[in-house]
SERO-4910 file (N, C-alpha, C, O; in steps of 0.05 Angstrom, whole numbers):
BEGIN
 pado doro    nc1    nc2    nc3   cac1   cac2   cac3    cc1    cc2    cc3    oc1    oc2    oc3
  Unk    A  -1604    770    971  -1602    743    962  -1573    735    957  -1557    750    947
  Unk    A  -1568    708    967  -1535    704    963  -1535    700    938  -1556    697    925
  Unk    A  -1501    701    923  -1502    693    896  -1483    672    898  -1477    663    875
  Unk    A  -1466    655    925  -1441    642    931  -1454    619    908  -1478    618    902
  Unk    A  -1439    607    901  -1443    584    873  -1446    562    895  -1444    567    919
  Unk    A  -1450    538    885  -1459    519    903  -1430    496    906  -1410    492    893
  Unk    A  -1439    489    927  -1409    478    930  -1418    454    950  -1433    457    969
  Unk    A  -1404    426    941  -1405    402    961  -1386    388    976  -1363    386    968
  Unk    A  -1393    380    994  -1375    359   1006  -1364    329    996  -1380    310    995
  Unk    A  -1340    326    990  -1339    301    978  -1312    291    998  -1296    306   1009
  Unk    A  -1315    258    997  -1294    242   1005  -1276    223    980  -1277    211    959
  Unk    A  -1263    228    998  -1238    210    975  -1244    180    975  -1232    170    994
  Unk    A  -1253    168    965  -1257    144    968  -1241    122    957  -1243     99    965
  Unk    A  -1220    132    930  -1207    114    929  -1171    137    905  -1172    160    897
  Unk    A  -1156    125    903  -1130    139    891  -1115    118    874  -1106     97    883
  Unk    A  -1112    126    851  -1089    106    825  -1079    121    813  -1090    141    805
  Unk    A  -1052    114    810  -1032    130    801  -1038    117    775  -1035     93    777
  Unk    A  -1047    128    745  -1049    120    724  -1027    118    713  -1020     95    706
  Unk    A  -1009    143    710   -985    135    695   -958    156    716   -965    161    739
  Unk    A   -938    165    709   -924    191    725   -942    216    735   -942    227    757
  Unk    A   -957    221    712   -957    249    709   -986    245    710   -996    259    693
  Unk    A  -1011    226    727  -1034    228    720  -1048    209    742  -1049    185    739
  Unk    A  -1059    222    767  -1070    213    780  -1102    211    787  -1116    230    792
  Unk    A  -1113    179    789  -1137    179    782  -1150    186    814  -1137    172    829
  Unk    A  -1168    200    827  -1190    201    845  -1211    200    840  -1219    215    822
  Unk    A  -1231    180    855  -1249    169    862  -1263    176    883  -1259    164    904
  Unk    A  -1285    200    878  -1294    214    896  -1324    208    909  -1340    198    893
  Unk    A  -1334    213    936  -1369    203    943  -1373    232    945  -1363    247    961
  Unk    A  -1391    238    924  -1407    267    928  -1442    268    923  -1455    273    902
  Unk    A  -1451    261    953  -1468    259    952  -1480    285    943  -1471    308    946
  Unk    A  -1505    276    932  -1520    297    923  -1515    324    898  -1526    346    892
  Unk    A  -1490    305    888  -1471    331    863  -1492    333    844  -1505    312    841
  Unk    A  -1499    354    828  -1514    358    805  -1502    367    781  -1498    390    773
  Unk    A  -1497    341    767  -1485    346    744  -1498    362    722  -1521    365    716
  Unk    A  -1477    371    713  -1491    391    679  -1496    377    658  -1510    385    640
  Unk    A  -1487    360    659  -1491    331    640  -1485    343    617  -1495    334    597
  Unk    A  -1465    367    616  -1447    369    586  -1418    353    589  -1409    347    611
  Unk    A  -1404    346    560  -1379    317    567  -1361    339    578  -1350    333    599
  Unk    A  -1358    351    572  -1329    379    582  -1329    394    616  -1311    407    625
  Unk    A  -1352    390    627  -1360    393    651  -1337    396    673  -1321    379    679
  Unk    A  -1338    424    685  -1311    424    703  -1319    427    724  -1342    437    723
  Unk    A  -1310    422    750  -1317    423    776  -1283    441    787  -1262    440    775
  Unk    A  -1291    457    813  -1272    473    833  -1261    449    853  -1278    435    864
  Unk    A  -1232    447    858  -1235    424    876  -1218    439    890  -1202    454    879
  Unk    A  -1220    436    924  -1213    445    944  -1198    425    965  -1208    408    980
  Unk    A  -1181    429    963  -1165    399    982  -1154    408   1017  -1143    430   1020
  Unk    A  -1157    397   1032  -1145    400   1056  -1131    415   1062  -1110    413   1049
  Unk    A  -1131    439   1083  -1118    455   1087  -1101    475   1059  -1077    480   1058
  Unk    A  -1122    483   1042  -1123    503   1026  -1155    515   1023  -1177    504   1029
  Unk    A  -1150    537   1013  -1174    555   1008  -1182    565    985  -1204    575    981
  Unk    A  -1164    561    966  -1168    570    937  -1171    538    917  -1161    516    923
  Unk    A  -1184    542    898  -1192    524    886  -1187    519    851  -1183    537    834
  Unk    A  -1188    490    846  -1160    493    814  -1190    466    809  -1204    451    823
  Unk    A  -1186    474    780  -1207    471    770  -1206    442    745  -1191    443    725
  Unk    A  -1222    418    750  -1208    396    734  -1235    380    718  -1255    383    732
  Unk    A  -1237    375    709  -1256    358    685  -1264    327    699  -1250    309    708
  Unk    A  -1284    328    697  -1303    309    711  -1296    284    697  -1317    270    694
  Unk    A  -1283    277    691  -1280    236    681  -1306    228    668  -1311    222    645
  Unk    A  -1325    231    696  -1339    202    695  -1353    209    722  -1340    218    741
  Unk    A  -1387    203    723  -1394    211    744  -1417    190    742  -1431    190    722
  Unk    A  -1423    171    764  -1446    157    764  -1454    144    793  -1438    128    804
  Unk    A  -1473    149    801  -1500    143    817  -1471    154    849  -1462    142    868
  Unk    A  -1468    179    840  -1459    199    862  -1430    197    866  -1419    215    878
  Unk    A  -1414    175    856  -1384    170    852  -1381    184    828  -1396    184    809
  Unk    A  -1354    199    832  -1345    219    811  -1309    213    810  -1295    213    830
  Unk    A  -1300    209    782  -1276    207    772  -1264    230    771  -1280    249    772
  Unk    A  -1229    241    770  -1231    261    766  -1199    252    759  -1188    240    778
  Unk    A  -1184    255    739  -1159    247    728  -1141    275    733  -1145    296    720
  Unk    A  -1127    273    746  -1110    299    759  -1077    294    744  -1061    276    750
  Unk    A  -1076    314    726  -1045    315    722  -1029    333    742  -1034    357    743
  Unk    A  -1011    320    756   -989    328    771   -969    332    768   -955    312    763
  Unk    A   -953    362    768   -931    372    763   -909    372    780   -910    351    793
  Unk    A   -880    390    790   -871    388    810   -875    402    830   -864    395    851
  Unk    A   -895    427    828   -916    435    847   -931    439    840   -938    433    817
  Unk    A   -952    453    863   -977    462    856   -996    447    885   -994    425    897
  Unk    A  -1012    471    885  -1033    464    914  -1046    432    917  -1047    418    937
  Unk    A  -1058    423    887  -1074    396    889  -1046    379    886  -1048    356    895
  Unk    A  -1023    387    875  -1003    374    859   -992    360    887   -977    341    881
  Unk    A   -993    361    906   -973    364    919   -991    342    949   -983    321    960
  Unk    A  -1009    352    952  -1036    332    965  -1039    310    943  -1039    290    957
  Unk    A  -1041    304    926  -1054    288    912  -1043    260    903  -1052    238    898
  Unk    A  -1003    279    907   -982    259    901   -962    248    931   -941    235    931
  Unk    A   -977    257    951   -974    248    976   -955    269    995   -933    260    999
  Unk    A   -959    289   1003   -950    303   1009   -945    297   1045   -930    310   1059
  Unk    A   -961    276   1056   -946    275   1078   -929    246   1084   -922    236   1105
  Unk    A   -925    237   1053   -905    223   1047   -917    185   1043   -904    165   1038
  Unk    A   -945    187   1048   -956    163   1039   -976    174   1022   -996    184   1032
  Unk    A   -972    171    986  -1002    178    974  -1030    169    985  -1051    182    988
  Unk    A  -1025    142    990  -1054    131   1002  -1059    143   1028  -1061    127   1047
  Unk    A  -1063    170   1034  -1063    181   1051  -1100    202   1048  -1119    207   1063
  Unk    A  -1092    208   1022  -1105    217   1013  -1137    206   1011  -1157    220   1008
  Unk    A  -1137    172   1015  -1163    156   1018  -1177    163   1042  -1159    166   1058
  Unk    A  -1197    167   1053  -1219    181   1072  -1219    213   1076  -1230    224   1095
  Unk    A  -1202    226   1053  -1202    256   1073  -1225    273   1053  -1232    268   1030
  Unk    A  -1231    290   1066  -1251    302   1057  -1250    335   1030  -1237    356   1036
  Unk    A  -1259    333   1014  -1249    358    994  -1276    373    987  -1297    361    987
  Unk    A  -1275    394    982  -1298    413    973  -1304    420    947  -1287    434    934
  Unk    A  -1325    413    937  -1323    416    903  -1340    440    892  -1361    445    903
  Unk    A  -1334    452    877  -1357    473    867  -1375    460    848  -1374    437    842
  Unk    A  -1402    486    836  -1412    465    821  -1400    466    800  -1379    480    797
  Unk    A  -1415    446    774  -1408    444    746  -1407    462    736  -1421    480    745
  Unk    A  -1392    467    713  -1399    476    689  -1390    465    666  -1375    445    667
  Unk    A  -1397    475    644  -1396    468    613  -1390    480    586  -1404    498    577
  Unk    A  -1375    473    575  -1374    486    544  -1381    468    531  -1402    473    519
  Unk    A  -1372    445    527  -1382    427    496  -1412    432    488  -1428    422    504
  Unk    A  -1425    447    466  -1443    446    453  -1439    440    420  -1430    459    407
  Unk    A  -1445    417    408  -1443    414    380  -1466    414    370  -1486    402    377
  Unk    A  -1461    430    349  -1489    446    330  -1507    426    316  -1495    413    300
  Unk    A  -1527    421    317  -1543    410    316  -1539    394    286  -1550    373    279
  Unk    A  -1521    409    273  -1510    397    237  -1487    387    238  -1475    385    217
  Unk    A  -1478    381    259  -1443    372    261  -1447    341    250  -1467    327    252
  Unk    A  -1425    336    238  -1433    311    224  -1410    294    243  -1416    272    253
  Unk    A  -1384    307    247  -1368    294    254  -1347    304    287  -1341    327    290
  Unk    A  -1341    290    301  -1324    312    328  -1294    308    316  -1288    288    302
  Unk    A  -1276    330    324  -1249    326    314  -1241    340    350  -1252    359    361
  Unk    A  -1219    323    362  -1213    335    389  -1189    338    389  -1177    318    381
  Unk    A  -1170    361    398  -1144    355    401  -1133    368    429  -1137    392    434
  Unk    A  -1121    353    445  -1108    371    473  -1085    358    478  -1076    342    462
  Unk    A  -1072    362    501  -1054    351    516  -1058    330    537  -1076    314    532
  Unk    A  -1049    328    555  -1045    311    577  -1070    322    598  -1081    307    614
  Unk    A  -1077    353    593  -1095    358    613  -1119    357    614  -1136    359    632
  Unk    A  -1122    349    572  -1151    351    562  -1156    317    560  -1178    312    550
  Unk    A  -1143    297    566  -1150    275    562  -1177    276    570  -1196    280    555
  Unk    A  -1179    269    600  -1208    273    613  -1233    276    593  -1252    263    584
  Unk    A  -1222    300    590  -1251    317    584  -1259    303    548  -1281    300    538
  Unk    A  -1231    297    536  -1229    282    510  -1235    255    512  -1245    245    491
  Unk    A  -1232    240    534  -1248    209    532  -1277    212    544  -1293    192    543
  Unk    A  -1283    230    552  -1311    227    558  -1335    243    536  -1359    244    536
  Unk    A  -1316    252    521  -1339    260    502  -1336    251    478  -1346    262    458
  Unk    A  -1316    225    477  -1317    200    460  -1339    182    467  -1357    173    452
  Unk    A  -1334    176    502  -1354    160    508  -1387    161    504  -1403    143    503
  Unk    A  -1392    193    503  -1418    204    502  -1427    214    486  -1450    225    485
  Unk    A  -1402    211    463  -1412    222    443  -1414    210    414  -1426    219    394
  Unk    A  -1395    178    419  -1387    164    404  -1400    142    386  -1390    126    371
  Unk    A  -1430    148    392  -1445    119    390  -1459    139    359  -1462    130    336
  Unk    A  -1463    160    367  -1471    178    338  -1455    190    315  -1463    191    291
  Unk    A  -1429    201    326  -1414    218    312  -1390    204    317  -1382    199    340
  Unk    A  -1379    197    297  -1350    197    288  -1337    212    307  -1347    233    314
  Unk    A  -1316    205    317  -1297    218    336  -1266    209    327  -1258    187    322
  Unk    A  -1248    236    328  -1225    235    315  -1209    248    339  -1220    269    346
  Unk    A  -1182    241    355  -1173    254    372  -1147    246    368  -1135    225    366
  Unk    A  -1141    274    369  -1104    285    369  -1097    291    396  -1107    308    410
  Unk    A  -1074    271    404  -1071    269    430  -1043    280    444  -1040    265    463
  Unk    A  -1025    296    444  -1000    302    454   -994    296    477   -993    316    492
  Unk    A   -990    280    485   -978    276    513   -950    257    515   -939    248    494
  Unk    A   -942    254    535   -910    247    539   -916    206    534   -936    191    536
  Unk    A   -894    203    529   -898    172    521   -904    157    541   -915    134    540
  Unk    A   -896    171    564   -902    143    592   -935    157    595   -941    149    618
  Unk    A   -951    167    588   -975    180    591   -995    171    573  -1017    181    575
  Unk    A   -988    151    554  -1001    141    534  -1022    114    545  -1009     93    540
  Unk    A  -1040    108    554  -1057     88    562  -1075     79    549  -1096     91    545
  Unk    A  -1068     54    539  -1083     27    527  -1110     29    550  -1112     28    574
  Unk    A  -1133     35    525  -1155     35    531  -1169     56    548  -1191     55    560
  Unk    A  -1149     80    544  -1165    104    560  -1190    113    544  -1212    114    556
  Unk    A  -1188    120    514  -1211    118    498  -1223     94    493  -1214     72    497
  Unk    A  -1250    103    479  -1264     78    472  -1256     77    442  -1251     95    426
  Unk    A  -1256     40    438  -1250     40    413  -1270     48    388  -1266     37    366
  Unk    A  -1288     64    392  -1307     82    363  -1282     97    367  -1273     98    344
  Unk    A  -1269    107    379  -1248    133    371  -1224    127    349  -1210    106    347
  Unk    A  -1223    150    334  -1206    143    325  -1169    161    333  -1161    183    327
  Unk    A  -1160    145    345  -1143    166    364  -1104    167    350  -1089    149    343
  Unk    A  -1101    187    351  -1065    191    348  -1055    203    373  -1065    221    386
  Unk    A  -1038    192    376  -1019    206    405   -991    209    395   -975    193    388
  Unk    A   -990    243    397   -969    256    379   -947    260    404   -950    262    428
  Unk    A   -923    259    387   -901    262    405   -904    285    429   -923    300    426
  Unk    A   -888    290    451   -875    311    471   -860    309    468   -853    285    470
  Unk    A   -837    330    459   -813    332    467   -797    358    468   -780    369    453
  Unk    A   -812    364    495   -801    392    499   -836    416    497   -856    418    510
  Unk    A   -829    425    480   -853    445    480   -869    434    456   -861    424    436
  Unk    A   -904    440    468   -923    440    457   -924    451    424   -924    475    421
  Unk    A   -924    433    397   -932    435    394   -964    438    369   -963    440    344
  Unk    A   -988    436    388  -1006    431    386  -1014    455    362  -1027    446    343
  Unk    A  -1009    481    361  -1013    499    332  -1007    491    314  -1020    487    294
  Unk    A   -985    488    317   -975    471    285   -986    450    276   -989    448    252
  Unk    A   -998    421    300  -1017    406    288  -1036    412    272  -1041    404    250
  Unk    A  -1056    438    293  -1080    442    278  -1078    454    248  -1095    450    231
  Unk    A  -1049    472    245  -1051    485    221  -1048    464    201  -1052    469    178
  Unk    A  -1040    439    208  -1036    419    183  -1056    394    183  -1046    374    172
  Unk    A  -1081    391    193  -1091    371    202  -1115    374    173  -1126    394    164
  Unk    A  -1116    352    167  -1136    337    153  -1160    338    158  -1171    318    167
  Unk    A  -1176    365    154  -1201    356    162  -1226    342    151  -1225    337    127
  Unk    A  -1248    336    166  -1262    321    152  -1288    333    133  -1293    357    139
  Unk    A  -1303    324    114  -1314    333     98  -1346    347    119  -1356    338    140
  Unk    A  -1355    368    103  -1381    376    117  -1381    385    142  -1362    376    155
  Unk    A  -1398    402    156  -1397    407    172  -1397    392    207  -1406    370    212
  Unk    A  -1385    412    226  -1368    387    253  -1375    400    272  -1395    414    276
  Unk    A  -1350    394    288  -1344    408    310  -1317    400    325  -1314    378    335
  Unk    A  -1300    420    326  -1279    421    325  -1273    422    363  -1289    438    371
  Unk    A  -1259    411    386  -1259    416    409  -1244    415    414  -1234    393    411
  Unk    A  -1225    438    427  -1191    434    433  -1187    442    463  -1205    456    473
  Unk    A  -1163    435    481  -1162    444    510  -1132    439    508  -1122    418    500
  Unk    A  -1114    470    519  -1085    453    530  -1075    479    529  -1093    495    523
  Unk    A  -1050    491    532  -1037    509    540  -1040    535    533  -1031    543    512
  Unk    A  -1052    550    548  -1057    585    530  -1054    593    516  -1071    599    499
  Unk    A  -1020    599    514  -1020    609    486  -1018    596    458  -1020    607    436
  Unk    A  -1015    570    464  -1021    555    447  -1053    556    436  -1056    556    411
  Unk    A  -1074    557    451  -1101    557    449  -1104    584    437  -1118    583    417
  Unk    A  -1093    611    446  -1096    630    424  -1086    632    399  -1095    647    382
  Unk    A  -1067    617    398  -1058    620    364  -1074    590    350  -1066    581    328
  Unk    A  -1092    580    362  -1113    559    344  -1132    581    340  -1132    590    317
  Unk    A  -1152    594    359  -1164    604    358  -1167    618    340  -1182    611    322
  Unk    A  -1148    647    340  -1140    654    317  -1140    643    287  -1153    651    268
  Unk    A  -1124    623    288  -1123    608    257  -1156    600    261  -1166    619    249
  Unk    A  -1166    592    265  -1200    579    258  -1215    599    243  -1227    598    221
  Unk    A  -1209    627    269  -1223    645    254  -1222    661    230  -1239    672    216
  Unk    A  -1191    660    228  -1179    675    201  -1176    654    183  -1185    661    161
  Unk    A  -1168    636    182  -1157    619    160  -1182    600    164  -1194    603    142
  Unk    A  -1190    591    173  -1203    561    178  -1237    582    168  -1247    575    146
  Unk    A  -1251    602    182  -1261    617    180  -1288    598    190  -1311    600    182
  Unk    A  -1280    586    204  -1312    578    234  -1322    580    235  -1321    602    224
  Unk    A  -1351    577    241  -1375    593    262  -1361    591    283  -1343    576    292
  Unk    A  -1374    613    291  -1364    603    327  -1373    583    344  -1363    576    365
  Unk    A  -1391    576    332  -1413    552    340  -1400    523    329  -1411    501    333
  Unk    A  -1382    526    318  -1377    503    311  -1348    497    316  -1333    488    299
  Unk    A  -1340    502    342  -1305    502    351  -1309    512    382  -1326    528    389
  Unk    A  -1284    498    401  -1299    506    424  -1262    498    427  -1247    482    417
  Unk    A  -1258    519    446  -1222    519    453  -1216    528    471  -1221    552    473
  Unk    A  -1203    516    493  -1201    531    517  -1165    523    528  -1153    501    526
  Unk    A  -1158    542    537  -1138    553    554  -1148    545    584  -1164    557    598
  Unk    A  -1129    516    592  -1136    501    614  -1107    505    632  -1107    495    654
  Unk    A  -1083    518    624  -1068    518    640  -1042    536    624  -1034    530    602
  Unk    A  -1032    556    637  -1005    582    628   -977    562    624   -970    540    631
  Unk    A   -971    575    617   -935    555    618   -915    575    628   -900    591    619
  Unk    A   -921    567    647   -900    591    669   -885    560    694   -887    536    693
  Unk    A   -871    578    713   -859    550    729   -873    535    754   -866    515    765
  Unk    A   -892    549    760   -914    546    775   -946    545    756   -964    562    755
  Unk    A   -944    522    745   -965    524    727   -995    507    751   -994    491    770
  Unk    A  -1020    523    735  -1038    522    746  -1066    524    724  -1077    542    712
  Unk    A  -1072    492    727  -1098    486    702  -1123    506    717  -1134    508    739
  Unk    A  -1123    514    698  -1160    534    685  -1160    548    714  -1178    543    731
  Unk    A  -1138    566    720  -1144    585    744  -1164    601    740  -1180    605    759
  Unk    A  -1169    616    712  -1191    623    700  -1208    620    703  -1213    621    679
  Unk    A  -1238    613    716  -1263    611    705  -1274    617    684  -1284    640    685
  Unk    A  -1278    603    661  -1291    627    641  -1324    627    653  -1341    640    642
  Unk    A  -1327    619    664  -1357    623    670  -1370    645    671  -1391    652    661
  Unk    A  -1354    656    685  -1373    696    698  -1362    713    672  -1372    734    665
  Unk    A  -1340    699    657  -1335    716    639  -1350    717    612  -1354    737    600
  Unk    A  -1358    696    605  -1380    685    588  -1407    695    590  -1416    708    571
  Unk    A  -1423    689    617  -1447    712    623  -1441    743    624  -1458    759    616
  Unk    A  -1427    748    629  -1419    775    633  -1424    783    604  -1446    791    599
  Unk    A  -1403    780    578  -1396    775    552  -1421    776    532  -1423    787    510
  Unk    A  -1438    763    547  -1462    751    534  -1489    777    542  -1506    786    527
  Unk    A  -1481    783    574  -1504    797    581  -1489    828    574  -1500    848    582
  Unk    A  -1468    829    560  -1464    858    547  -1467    860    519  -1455    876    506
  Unk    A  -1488    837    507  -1479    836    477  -1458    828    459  -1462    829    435
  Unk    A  -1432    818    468  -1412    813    461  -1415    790    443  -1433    774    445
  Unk    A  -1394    788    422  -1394    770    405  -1380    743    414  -1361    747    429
  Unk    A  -1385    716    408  -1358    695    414  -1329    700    423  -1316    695    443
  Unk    A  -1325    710    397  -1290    718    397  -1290    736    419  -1278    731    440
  Unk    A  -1304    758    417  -1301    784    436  -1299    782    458  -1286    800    470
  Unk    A  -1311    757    474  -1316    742    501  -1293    725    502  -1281    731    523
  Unk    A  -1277    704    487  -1258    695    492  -1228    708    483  -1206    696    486
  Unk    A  -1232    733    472  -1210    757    475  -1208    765    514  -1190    764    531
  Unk    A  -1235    772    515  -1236    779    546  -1223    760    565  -1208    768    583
  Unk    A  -1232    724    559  -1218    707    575  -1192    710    569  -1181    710    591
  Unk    A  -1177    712    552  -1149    712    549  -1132    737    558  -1109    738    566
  Unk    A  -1150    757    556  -1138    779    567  -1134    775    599  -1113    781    611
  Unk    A  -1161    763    615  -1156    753    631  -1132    736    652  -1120    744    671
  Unk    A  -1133    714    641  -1102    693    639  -1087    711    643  -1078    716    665
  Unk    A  -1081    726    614  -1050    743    617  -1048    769    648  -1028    779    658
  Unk    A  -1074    770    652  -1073    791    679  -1066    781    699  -1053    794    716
  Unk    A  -1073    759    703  -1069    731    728  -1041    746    734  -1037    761    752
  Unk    A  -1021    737    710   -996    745    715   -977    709    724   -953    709    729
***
């Protein structure tokens, strides 16, 4: 029996440069089956490559799929995406390969309130689980990204949103260790630079002292000079984790150990 993950054909159907560092695609994927969790990542495969970099679903409806791509000064999608054979709109009719979904956001059935904090790479995945999540729960989001990256009306206004300086290095630990939280029980959702994401992690569990069920943090991209969002899968590492008995932490020790093996 095969076990290859499922994977579709999609066309580019349309390309907007949101701000420098943040390009919007507009994809036709017929027949995609969403996980219908807000954090939902898809494998995207672009023209004349074979390996696949992994990005957070926007926005997906009646088979058109959003997908907000931050672009660096390289990188495989970085480089296709920002026009690499020297007209971006180049990129409109060509064809890309997607893997399927997957998901982390689960908030515990007693969460009273969402608190979100990422960077530039977690926007995505942070306005859509404003949008989907906003009509019930309070939504509070800590935003770091560079000033020309800041966009009037990327969230919805139920959010209640800060967009904290860049200047220079991340950083996003030191937010969380000083942040205001809200009364009663939540759910805490963070995404942005590794080792930044391990030293939150850390603090939740030791100082903050969590469920694990109630905080969800992921390491979406290394800070090296060839950087590359969520090369990782945690997916296989999570079932794996799970189908050996492993605890939360024990499973996202394994993802991180991971990362750092990448190299």
């Amino acid at each position: 029996m095969s076990t290859r993950a499922q994977q579709y054909d999609a066309t580019v159907r349309g390309r907007e440069q949101l701000t420098p560092h943040l390009v919007r695609l507009t994809l036709d994927v017929p027949g995609f089956a969403s996980t219908g969790i807000s954090d939902e990542w898809i494998g995207l495969v672009v023209p004349g490559q074979f390996q696949s970099r992994y990005y957070t679903v926007r926005s997906l409806d009646a088979g058109a799929m959003v997908l907000d791509i931050v672009v660096h000064d390289v990188g495989l999608v970085t480089e296709w995406a920002s026009g690499g054979s020297g007209d971006p709109d180049d990129v409109v009719g060509q064809q890309v390969v997607l893997t399927e979904a997957k998901g982390s956001f689960l908030p515990p059935d007693d969460a009273g309130w969402l608190l979100l904090v990422g960077d530039l790479t977690a926007l995505p995945a942070m306005a859509r689980i404003a949008v989907e999540h906003g009509d019930r729960l309070p939504v509070r989001i800590h935003a770091e990204v560079p000033a020309d990256s800041r966009i009037p009306g990327y969230f919805p206004d139920t959010a209640d949103v800060t967009w904290l300086p860049l200047d220079g290095e991340s950083r996003l630990a030191e937010v969380v260790e000083e942040l205001d939280w809200p009364d009663g029980p939540g759910y805490f959702w963070m995404a942005g630079e590794s080792a930044q994401m391990r030293a939150i992690r850390k603090h939740l569990m030791r100082e903050r002292r969590l469920p694990s069920t109630h905080y969800d943090v992921m390491g979406y991209w290394r800070s090296v000079a060839k950087r590359q969002p969520r090369a990782v899968d945690p997916g296989p590492i999570w079932r794996a984790g799970k189908a050996a008995g492993k605890s939360d932490e024990e499973i996202w020790a394994d993802y991180d150990a991971a990362r750092e093996a990448q190299g």
